[in-house]
N, CA, C and O atoms as a printed pandas DataFrame, in Angstrom:
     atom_number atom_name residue_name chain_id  residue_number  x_coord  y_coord  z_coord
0              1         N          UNK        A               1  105.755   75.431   50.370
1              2        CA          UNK        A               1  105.662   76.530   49.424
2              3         C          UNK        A               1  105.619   77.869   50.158
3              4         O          UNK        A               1  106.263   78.875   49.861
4              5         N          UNK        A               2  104.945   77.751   50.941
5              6        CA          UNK        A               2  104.995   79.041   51.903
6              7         C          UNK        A               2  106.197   79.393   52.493
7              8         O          UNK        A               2  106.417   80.603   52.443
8              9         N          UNK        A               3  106.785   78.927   52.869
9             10        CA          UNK        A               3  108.510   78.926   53.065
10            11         C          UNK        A               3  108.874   79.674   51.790
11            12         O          UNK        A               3  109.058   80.888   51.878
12            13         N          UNK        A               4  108.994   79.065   50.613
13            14        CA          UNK        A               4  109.599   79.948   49.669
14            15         C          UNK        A               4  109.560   81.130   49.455
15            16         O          UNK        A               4  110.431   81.907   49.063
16            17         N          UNK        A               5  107.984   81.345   49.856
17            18        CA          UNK        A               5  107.340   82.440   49.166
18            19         C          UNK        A               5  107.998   83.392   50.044
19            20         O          UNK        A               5  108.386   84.428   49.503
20            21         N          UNK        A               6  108.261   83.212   51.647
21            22        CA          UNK        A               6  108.609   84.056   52.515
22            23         C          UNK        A               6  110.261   84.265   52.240
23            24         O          UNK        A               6  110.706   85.412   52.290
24            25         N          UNK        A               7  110.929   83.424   52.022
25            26        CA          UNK        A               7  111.823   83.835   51.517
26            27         C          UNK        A               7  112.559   84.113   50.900
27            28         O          UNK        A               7  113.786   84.129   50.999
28            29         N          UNK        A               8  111.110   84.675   49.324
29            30        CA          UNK        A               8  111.526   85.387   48.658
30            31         C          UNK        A               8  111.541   86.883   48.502
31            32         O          UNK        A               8  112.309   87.710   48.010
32            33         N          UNK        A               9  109.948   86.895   49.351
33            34        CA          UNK        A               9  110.022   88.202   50.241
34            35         C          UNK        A               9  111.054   88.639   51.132
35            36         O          UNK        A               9  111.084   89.831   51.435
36            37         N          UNK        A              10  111.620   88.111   51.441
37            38        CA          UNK        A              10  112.359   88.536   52.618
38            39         C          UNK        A              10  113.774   88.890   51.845
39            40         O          UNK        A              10  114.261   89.968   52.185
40            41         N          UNK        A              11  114.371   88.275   51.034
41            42        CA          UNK        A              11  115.445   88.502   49.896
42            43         C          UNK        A              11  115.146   89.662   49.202
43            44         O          UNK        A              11  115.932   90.609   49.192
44            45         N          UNK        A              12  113.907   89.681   48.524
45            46        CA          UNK        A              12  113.395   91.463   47.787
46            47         C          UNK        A              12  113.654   92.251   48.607
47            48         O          UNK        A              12  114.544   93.050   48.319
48            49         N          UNK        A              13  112.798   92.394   50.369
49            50        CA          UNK        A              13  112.789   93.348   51.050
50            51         C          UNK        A              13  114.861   93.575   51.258
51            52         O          UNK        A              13  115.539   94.555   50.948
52            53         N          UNK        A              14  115.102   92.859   51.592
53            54        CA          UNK        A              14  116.732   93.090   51.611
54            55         C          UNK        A              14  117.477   93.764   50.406
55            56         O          UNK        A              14  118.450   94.516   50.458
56            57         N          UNK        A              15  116.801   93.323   49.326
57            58        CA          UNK        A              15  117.718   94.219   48.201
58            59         C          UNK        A              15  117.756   95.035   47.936
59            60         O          UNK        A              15  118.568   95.707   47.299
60            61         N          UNK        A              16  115.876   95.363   48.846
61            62        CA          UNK        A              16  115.591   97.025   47.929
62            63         C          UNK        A              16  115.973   98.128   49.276
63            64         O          UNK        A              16  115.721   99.325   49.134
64            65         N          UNK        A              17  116.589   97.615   50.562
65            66        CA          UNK        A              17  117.109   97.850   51.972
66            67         C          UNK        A              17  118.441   98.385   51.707
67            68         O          UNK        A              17  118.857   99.471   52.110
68            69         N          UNK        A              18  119.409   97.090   50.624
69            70        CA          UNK        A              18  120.528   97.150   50.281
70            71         C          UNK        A              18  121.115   98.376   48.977
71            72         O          UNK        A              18  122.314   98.550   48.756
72            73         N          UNK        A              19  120.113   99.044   48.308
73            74        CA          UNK        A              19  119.959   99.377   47.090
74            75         C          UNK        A              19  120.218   98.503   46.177
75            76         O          UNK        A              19  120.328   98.982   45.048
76            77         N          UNK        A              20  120.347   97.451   46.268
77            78        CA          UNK        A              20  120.617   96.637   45.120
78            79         C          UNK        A              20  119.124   96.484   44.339
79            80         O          UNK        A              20  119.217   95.938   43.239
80            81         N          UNK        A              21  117.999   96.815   44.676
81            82        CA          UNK        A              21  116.613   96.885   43.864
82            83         C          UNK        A              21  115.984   97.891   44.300
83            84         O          UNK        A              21  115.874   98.203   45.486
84            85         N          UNK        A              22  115.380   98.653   43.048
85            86        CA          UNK        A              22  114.658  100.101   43.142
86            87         C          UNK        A              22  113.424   99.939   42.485
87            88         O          UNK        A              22  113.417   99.088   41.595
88            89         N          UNK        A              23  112.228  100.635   42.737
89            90        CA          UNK        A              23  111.061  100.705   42.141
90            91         C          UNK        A              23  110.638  102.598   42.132
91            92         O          UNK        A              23  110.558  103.396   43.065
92            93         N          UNK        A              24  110.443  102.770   40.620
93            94        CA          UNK        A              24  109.845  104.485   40.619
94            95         C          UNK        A              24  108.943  104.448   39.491
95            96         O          UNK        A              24  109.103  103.814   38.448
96            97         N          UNK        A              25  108.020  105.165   39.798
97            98        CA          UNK        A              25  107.166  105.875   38.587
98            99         C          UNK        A              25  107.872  106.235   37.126
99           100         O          UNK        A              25  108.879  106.905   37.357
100          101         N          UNK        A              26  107.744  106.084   36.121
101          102        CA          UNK        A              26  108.400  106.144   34.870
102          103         C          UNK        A              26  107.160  106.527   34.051
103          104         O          UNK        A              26  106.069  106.151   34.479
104          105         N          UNK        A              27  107.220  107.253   32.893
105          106        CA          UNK        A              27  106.303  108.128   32.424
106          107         C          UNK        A              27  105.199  107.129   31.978
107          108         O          UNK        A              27  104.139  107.754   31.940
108          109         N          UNK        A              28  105.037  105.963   31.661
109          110        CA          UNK        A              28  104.081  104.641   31.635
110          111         C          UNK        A              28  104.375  103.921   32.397
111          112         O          UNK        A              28  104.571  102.829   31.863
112          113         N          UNK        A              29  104.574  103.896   33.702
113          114        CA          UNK        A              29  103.610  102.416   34.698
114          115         C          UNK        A              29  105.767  102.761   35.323
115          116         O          UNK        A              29  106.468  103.745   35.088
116          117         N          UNK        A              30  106.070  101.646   35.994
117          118        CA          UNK        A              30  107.562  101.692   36.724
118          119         C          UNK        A              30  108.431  101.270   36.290
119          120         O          UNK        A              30  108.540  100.819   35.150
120          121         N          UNK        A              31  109.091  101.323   36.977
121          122        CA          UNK        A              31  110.880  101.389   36.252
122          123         C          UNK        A              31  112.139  100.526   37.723
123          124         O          UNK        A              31  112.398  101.021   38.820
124          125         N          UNK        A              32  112.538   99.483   37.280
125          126        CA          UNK        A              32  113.716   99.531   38.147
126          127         C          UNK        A              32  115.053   99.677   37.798
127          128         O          UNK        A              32  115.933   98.868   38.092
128          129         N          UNK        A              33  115.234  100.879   37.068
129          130        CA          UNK        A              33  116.728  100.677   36.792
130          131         C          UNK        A              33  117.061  101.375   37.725
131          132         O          UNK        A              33  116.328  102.274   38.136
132          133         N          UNK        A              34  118.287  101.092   38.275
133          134        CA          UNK        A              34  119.401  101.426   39.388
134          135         C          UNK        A              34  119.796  103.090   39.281
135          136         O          UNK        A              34  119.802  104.068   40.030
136          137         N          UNK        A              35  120.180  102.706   37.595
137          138        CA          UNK        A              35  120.864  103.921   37.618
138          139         C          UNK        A              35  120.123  104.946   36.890
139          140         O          UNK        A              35  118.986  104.609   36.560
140          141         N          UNK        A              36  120.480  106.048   36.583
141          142        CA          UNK        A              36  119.911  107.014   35.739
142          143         C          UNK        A              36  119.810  107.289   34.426
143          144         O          UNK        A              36  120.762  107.382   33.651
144          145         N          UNK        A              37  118.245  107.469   34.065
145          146        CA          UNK        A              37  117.657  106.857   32.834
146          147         C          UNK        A              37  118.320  107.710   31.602
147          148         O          UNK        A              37  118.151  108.894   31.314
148          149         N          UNK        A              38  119.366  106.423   30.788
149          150        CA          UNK        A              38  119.884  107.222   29.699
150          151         C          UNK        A              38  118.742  106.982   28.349
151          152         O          UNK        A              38  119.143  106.947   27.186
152          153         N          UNK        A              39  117.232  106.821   28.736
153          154        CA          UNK        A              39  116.619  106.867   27.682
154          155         C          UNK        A              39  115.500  108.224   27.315
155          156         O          UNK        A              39  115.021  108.694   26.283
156          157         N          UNK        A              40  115.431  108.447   28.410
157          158        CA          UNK        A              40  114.841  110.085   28.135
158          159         C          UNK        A              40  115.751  111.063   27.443
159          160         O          UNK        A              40  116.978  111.090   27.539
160          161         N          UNK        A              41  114.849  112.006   26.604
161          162        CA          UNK        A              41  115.533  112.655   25.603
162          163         C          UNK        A              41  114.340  113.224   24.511
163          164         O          UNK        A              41  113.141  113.051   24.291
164          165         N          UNK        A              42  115.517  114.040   23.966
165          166        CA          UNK        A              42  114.229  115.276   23.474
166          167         C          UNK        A              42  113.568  114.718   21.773
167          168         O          UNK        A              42  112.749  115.363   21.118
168          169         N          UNK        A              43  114.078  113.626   21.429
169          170        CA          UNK        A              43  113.925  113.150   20.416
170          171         C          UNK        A              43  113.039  111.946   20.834
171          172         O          UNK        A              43  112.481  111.600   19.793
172          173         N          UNK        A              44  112.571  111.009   22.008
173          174        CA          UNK        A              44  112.110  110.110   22.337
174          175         C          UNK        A              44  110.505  110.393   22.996
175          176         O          UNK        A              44  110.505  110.438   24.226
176          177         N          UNK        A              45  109.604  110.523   22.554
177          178        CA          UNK        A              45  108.613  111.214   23.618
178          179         C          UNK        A              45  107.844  110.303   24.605
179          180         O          UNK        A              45  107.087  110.610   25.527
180          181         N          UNK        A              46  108.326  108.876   24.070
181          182        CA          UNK        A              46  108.155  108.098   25.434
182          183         C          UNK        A              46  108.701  106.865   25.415
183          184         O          UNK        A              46  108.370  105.786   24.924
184          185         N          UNK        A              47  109.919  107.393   26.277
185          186        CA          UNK        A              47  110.874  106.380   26.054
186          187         C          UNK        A              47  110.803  105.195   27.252
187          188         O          UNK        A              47  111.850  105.000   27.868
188          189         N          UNK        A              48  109.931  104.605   27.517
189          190        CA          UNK        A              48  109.652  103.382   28.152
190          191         C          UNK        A              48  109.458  102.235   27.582
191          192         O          UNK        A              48  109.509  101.177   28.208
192          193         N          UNK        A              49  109.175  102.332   26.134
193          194        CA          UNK        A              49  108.833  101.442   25.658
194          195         C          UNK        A              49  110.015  100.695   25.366
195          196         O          UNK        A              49  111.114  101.229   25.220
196          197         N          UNK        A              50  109.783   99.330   25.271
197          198        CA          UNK        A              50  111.032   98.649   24.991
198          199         C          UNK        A              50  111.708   98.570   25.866
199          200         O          UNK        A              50  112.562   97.712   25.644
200          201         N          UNK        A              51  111.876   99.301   27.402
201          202        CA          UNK        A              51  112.954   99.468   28.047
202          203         C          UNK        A              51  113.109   97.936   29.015
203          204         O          UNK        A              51  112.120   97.603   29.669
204          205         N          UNK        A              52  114.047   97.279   29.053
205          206        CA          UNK        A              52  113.992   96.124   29.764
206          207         C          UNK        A              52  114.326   96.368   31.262
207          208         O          UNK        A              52  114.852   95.494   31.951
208          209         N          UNK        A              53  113.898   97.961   31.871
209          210        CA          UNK        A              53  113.930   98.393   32.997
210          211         C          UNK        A              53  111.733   98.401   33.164
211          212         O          UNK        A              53  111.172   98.341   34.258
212          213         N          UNK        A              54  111.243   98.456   32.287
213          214        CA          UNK        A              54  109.895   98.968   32.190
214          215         C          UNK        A              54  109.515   97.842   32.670
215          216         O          UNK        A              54  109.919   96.689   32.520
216          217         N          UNK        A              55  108.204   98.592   33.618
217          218        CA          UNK        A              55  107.569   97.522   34.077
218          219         C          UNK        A              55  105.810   98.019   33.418
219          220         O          UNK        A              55  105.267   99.077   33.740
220          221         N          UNK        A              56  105.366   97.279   32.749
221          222        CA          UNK        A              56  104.393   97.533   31.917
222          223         C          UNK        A              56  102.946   96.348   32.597
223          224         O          UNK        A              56  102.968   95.237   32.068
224          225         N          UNK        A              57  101.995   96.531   33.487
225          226        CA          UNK        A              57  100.978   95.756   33.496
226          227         C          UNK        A              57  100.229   96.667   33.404
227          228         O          UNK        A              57  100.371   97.845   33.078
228          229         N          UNK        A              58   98.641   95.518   33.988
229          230        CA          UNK        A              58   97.078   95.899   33.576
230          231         C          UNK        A              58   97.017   97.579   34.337
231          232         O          UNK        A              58   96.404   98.495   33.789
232          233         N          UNK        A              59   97.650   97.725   35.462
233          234        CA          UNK        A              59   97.284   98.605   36.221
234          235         C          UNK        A              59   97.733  100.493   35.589
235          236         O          UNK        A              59   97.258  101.596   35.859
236          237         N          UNK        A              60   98.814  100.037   34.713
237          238        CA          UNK        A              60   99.362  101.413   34.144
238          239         C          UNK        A              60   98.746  101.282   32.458
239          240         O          UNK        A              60   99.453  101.718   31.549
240          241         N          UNK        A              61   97.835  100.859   32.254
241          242        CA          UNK        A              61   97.116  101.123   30.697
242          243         C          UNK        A              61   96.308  102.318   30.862
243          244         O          UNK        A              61   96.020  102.917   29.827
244          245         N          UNK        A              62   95.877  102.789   31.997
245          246        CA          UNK        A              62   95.282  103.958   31.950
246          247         C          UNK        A              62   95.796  104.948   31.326
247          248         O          UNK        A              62   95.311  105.699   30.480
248          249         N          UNK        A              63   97.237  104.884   31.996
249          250        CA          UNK        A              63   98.386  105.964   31.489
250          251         C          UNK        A              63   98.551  105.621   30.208
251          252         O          UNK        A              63   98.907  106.524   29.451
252          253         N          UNK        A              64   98.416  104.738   29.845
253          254        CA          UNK        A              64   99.855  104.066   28.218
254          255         C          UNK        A              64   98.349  104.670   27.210
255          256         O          UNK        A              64   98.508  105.287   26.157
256          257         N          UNK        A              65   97.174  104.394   27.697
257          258        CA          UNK        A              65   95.874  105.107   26.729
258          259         C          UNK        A              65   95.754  106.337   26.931
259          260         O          UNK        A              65   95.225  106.901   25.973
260          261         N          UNK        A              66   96.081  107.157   27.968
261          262        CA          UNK        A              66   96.050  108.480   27.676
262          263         C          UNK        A              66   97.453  109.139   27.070
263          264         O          UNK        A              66   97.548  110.163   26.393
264          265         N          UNK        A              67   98.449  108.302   27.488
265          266        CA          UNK        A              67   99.477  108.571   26.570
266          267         C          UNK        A              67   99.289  108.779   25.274
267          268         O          UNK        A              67   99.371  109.870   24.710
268          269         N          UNK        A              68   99.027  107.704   24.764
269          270        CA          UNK        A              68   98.559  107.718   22.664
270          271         C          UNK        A              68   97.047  108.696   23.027
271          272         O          UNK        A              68   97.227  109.761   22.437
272          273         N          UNK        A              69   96.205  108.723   23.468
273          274        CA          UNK        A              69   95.404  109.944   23.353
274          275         C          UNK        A              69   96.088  111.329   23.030
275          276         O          UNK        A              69   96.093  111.901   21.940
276          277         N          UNK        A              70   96.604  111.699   24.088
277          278        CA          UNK        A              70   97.753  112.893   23.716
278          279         C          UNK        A              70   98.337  112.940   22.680
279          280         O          UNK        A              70   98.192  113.946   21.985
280          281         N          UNK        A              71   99.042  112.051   22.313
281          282        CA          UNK        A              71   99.900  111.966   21.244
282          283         C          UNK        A              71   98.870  112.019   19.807
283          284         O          UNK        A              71   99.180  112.686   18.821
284          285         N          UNK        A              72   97.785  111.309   19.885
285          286        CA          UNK        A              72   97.222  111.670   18.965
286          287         C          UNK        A              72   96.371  113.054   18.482
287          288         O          UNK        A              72   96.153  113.395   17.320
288          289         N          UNK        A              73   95.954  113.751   19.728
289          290        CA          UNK        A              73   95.725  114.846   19.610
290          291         C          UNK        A              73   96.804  115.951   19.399
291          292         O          UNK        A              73   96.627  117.142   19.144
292          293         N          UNK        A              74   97.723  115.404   19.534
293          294        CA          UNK        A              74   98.746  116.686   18.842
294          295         C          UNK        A              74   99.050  116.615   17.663
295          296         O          UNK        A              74   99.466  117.603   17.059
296          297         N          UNK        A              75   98.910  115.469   17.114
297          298        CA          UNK        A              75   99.196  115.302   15.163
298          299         C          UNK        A              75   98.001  115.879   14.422
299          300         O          UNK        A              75   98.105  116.116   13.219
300          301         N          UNK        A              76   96.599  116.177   15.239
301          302        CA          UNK        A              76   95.791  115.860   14.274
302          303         C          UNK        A              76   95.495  116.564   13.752
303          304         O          UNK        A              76   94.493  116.308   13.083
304          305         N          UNK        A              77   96.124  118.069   13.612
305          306        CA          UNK        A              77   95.834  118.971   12.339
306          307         C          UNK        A              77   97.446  119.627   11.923
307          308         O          UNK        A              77   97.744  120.775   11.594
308          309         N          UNK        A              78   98.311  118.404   12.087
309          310        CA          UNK        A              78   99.599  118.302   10.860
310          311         C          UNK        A              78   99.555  118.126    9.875
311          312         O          UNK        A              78   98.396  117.871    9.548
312          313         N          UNK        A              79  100.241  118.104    9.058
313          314        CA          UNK        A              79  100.455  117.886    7.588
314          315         C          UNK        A              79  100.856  116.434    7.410
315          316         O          UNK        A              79  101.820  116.029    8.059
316          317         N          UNK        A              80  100.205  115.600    6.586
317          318        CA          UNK        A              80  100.588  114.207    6.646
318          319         C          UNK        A              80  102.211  113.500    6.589
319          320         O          UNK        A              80  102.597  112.429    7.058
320          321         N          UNK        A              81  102.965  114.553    5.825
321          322        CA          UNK        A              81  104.287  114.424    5.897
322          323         C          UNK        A              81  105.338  114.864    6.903
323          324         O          UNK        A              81  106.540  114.610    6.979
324          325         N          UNK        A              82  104.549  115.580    7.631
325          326        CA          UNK        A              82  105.360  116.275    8.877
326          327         C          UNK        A              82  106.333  115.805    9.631
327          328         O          UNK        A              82  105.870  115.110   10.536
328          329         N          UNK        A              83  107.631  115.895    9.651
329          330        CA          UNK        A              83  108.366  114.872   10.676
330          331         C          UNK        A              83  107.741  114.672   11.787
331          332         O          UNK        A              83  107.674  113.552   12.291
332          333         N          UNK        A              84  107.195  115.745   12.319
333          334        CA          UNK        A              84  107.406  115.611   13.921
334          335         C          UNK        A              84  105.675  114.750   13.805
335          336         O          UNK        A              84  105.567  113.811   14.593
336          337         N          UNK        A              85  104.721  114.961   13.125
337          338        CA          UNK        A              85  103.542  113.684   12.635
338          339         C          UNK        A              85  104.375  112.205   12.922
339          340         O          UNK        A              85  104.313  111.366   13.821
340          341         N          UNK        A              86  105.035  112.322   11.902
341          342        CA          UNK        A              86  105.366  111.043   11.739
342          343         C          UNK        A              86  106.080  110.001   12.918
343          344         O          UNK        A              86  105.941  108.841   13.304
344          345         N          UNK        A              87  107.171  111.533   13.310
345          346        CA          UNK        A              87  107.704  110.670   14.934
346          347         C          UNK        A              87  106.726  110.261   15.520
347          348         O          UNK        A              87  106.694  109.087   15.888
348          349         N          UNK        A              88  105.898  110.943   15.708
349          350        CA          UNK        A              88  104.509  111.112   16.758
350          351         C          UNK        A              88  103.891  109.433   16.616
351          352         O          UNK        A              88  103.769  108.550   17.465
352          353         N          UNK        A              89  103.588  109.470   15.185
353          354        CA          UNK        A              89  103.584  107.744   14.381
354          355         C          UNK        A              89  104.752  106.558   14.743
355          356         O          UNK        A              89  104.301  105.412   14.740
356          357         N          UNK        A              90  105.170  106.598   14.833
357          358        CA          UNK        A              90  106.438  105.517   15.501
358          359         C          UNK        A              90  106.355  105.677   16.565
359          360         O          UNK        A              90  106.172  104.626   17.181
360          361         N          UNK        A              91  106.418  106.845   17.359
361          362        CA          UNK        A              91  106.599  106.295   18.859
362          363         C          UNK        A              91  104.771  105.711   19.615
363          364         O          UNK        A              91  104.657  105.084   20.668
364          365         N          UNK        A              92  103.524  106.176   18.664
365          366        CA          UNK        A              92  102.412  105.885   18.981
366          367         C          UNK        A              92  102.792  103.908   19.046
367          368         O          UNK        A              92  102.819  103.191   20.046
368          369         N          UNK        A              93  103.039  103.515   17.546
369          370        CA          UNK        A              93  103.254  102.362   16.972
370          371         C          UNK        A              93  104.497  101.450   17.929
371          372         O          UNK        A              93  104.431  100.292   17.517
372          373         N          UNK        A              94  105.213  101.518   18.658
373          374        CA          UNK        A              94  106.063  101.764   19.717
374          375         C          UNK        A              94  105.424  101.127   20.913
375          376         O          UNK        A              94  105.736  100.083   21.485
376          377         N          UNK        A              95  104.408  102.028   21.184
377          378        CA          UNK        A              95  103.760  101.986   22.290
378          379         C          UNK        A              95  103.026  100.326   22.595
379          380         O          UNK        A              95  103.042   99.455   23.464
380          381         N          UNK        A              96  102.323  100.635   21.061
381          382        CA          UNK        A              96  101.138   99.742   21.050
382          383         C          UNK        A              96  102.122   98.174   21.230
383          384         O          UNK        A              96  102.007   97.216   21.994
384          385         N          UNK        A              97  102.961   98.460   20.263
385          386        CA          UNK        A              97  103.730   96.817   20.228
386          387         C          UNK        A              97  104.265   96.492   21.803
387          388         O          UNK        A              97  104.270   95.290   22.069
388          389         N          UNK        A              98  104.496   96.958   22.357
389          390        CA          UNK        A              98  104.894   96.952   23.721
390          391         C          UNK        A              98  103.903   96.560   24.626
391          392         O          UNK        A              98  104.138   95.807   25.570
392          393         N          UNK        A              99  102.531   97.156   24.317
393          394        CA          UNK        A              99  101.299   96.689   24.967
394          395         C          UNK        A              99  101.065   95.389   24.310
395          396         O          UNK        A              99  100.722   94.375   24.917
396          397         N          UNK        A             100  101.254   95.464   23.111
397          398        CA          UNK        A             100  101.112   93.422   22.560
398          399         C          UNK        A             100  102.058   92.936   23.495
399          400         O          UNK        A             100  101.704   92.210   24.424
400          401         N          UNK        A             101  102.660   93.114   23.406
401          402        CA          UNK        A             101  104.111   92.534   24.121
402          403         C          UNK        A             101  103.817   91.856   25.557
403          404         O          UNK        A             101  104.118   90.744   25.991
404          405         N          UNK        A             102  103.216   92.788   26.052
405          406        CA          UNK        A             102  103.083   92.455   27.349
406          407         C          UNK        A             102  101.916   91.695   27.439
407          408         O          UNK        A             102  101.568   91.116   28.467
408          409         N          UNK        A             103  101.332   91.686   26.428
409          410        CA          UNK        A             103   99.701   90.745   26.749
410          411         C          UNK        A             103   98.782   91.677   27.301
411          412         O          UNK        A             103   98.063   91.468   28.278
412          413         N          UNK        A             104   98.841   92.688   26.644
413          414        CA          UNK        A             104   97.350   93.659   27.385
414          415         C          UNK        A             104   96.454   94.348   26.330
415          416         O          UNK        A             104   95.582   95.171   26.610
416          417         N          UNK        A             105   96.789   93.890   24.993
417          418        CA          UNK        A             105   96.011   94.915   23.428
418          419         C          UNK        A             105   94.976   94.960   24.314
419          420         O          UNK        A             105   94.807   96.031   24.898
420          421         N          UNK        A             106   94.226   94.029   24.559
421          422        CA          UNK        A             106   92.954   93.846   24.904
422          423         C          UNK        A             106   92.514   95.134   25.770
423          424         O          UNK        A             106   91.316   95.412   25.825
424          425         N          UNK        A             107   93.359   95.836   26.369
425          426        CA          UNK        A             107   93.250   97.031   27.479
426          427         C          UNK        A             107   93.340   98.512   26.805
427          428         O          UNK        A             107   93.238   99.614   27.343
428          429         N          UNK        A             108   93.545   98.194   25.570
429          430        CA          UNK        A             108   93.942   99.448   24.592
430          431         C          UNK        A             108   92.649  100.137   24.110
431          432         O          UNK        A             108   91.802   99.567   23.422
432          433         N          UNK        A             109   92.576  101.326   24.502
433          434        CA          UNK        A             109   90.803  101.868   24.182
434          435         C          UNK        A             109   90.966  102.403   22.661
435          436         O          UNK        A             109   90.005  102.262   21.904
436          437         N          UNK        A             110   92.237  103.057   22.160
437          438        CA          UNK        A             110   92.222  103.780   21.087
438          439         C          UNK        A             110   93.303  102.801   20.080
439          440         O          UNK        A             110   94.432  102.381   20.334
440          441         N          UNK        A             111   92.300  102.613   18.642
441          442        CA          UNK        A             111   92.942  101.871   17.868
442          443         C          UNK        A             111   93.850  102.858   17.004
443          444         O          UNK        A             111   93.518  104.043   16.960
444          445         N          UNK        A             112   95.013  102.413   16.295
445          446        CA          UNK        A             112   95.768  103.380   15.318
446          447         C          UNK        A             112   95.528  102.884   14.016
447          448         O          UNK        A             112   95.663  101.717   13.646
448          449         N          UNK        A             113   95.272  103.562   13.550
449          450        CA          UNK        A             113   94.938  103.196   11.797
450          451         C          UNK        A             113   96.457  103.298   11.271
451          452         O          UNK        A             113   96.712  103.113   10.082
């Protein structure tokens, strides 16, 4: 087993040598896409979620909870109908399913009603 393990390390270290594998910071936790992120955008305010480039564990919930912190402090003296409320509402709702997703609710400090 130790054999494998080494050379699977040794195959990663080569790819990410080769550019064929990349690792970067992405606005919740990392990202390996290659190329350049066609999901940022002025309509998306956090477009990681969902991304099958996202790399989402225990270690970036700090971020993904102060993320929806933010986000919730900017709705909270909108008008209940407000578009930009409501985006604010989907991409919060977004978030959270993504944290189910990954198996971490349990890491989520702020609930959404």
């Amino acid at each position: 087993m130790l054999h494998s393990v080494f050379a699977a390390a040794e195959l990663t270290k080569n790819m990410f040598e080769n550019g064929e594998m990349v690792y970067k910071q992405g606005p919740l936790g990392g990202c390996t896409n290659l190329n350049k992120c066609e999901l940022i955008k002025f309509t998306n305010l956090i477009p990681c979620t969902g991304c099958s480039y996202s790399i989402l564990d225990a270690e970036t919930m700090p971020k993904v909870n102060k993320a929806i912190k933010n986000l919730k402090q900017s709705i909270a003296f909108l008008p209940e109908n407000s578009p930009y409320r409501l985006q604010v509402l989907m991409e919060t709702q977004s978030i959270i399913t993504a944290v189910n997703k990954a198996g971490y609710a349990d890491l989520l400090e702020i609930k959404i009603e």
